[in-house]
C-alpha positions in Angstrom: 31.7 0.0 -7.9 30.2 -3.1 -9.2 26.8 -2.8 -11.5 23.6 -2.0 -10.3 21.8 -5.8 -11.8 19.0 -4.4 -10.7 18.7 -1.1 -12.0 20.3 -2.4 -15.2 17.5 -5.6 -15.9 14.5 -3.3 -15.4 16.1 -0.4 -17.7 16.3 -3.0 -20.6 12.2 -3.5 -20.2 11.8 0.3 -21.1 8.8 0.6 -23.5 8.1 4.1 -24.5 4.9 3.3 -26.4 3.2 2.5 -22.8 4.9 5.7 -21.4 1.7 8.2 -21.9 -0.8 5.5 -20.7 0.7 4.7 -17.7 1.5 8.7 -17.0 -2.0 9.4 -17.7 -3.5 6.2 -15.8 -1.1 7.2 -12.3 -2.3 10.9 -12.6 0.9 12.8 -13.5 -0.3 16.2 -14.5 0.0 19.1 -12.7 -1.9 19.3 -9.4 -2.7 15.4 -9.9 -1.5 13.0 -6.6 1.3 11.6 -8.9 2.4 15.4 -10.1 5.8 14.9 -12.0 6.6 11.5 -11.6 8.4 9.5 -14.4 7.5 6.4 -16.2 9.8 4.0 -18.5 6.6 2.3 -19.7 7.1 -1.2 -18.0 3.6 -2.7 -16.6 3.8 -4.5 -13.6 3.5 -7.9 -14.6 6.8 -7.4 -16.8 8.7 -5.8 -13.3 7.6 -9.4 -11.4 9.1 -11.3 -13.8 12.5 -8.8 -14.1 12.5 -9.4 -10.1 11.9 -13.6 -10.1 15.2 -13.4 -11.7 17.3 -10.9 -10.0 16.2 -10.6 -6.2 18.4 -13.2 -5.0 21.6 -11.4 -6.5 20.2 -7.9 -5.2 21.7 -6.0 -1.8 20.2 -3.5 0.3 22.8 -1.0 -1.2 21.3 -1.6 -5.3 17.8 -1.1 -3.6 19.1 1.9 -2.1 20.4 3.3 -5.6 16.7 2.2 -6.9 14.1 3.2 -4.5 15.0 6.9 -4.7 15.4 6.6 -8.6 13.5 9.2 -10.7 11.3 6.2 -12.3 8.3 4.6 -10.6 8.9 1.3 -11.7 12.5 1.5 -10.6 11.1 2.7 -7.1 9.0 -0.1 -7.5 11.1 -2.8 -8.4 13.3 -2.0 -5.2 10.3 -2.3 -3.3 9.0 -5.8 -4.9 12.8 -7.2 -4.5 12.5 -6.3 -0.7 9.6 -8.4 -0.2 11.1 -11.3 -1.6 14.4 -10.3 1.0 12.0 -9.9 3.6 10.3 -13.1 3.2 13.3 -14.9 2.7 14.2 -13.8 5.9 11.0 -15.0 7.9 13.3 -17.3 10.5 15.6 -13.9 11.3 13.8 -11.7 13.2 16.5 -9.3 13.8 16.7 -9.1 9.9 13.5 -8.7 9.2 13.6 -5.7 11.8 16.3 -4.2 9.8 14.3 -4.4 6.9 11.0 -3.1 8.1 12.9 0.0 9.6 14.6 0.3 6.4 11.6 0.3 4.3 10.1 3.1 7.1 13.1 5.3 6.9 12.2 5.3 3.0 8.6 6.7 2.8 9.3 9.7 0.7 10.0 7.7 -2.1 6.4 5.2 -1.4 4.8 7.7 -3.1 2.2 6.5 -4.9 -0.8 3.9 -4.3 1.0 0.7 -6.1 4.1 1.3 -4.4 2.0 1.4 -1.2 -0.4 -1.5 -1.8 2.2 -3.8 -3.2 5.1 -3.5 -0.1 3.3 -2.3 2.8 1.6 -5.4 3.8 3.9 -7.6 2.7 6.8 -6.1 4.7 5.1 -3.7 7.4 1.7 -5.3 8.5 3.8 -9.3 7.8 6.1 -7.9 10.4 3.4 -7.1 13.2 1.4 -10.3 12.7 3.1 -11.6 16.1 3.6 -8.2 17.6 1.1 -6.7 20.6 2.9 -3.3 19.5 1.5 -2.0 16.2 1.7 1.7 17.2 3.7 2.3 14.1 0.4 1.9 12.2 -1.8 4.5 13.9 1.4 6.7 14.2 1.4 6.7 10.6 -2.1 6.8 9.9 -2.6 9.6 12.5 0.5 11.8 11.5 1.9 10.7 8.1 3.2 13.7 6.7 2.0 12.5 3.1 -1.3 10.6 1.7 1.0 7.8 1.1 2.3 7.4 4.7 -1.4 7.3 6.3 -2.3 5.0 3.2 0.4 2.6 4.6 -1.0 2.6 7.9 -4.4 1.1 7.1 -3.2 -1.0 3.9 -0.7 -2.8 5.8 -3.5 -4.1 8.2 -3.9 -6.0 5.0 -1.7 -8.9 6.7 -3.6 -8.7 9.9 -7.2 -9.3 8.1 -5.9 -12.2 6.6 -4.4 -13.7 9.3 -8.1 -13.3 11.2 -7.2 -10.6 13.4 -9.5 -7.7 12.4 -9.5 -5.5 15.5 -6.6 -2.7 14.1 -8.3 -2.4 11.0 -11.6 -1.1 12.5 -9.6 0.7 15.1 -7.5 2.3 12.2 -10.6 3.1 10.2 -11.9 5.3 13.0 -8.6 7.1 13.2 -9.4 8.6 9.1 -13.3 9.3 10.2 -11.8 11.2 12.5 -10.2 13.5 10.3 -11.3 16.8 9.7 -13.2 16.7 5.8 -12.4 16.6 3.0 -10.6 13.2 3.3 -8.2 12.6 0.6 -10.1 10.2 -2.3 -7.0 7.7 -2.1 -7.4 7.8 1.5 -11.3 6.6 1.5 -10.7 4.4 -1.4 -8.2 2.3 1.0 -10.2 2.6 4.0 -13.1 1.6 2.3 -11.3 -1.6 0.7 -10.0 -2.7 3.9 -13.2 -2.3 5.7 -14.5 -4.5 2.9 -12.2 -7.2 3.3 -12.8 -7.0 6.7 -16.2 -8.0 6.1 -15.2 -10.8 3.8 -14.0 -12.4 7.0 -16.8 -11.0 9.3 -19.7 -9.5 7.6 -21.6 -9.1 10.8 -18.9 -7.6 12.0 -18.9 -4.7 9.2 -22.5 -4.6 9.2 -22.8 -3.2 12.7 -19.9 -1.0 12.9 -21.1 0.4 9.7 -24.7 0.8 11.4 -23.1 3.4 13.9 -21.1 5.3 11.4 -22.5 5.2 7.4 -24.2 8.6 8.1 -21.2 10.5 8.6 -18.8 8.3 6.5 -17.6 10.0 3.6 -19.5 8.4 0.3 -16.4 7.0 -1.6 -15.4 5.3 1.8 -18.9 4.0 2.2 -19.2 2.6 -1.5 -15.9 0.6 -1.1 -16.9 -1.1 2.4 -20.3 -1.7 1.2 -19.4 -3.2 -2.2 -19.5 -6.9 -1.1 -22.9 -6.8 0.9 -26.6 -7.4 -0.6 -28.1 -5.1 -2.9 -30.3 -4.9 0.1 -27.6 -4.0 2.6 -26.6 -1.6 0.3 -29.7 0.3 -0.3 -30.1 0.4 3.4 -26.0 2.0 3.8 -26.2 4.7 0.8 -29.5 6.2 2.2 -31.7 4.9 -1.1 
C-alpha cells in the first residue's frame, strides 16, 4: 500500500504545546459537545497551508483513511482537501455527485462545528445552487440523528445566501423553531448566523420575518440574527 501523503504531511505539523488550548477551546471534557475527541495541536491556518500543497496528489481512498481518523485536524484536513476535489471538479457533474454523496455517507465523523462550517457549504449547499431539489437539507435539518447533521442542513444554505437566493434559509430556520425547547446552543448559534447573513443581503427581509417570530425565538438565536441591525432594531427584537 502506498503512503498516506496526506495523513503523513499533517502528522509532521503536530504541536503538543497547542494541544490543551485547542482541547479546551473545542469543549472536550466530559459531557461537553466535543466529549473525547483528540487534538495534535495544529491551528487551522497551519492545515490550509499542509492541504495547498498536497490536495492535488490526494485520492478519495487517503481521505477515507483520514476522515475517520481519531484526530480532528486529520478529520479535518480530509474534509478541506475535498473541497478543493470538489471544486476542481465544477465542469463534472457526475463527479461532483459522487462527491457530495460521499461527504453525506460520512456524517459521523463531521462531528464538530469547524468540520461542519468549513465543508458543508462548500461541498453540500455548492452542489444545490442549480438544483430545485434541496430536500437533503430539511431531511437533515429535520431528522439528523446528531447536532452536527442538522447544523449541516442550515450552514450549507451558506452557498445559497450568497448566491442571492434566500428562500431555504428562512424556510430552514422555521424547521429548528419548530423544535420542541431546549434547542441545542450550537444549533441557535448557526441559525442565528445564517439568519444574519440573510439580512446582510435583505435586511427588510429579516426585519419582518423576525417581527412574526422574536417573541418565541430562543434568545441565543435571536442575538445572532439581530447582531447586524440598529441599536434601535435591536432594542425593539430583545424586548428592552
Amino acid at each position: 500500500m502506498s503512503e498516506n501523503l496526506l495523513l503523513k504531511s499533517i502528522l509532521e505539523k503536530r504541536d503538543d504545546s497547542q494541544v490543551e488550548g485547542l482541547s479546551r477551546f473545542f469543549k472536550t471534557g466530559p459531557g461537553q459537545y466535543g466529549e473525547g475527541d483528540k487534538f495534535l495541536g495544529i491551528k487551522v491556518p497551519v492545515t490550509r497551508e499542509v492541504i495547498s500543497k498536497v490536495w492535488d496528489k490526494v485520492s478519495i481512498s487517503d481521505i477515507d483513511e483520514c476522515i475517520s481518523n481519531e484526530y480532528h485536524e486529520v478529520r479535518l484536513a480530509s474534509l478541506l482537501c475535498l473541497v478543493k476535489i470538489f471544486k476542481k471538479a465544477k465542469k463534472d457533474p457526475i463527479r461532483q455527485k459522487e462527491i457530495v454523496d460521499y461527504y453525506l455517507s460520512r456524517t459521523q465523523y463531521i462531528n464538530n462545528w469547524d468540520l461542519v462550517d468549513l465543508s458543508c457549504y462548500e461541498i453540500v449547499g455548492s452542489y444545490l445552487l442549480d438544483k430545485k431539489d434541496r430536500s437533503i437539507l430539511y431531511s437533515l435539518a429535520t431528522c439528523g440523528k446528531t447536532i452536527w447533521e442538522q447544523r449541516i442542513g442550515i450552514v450549507s444554505t451558506m452557498a445559497l445566501l450568497r448566491d442571492g437566493q434566500l428562500d431555504d434559509t428562512y424556510a430552514i430556520a422555521d424547521i429548528f423553531l419548530d423544535k420542541p425547547a431546549p434547542l441545542h446552543d450550537l444549533l441557535q448559534k448557526a441559525v442565528g448566523w445564517l439568519l444574519r447573513e440573510a439580512g446582510k443581503r435583505d435586511e427588510n427581509r429579516l426585519k419582518e420575518y423576525l417581527s412574526k417570530r422574536y417573541k418565541t425565538m430562543p434568545r441565543t438565536m435571536l442575538r445572532y440574527a439581530i447582531e447586524k441591525l440598529s441599536l434601535e432594531d435591536k432594542k425593539y427584537f430583545m424586548g428592552k
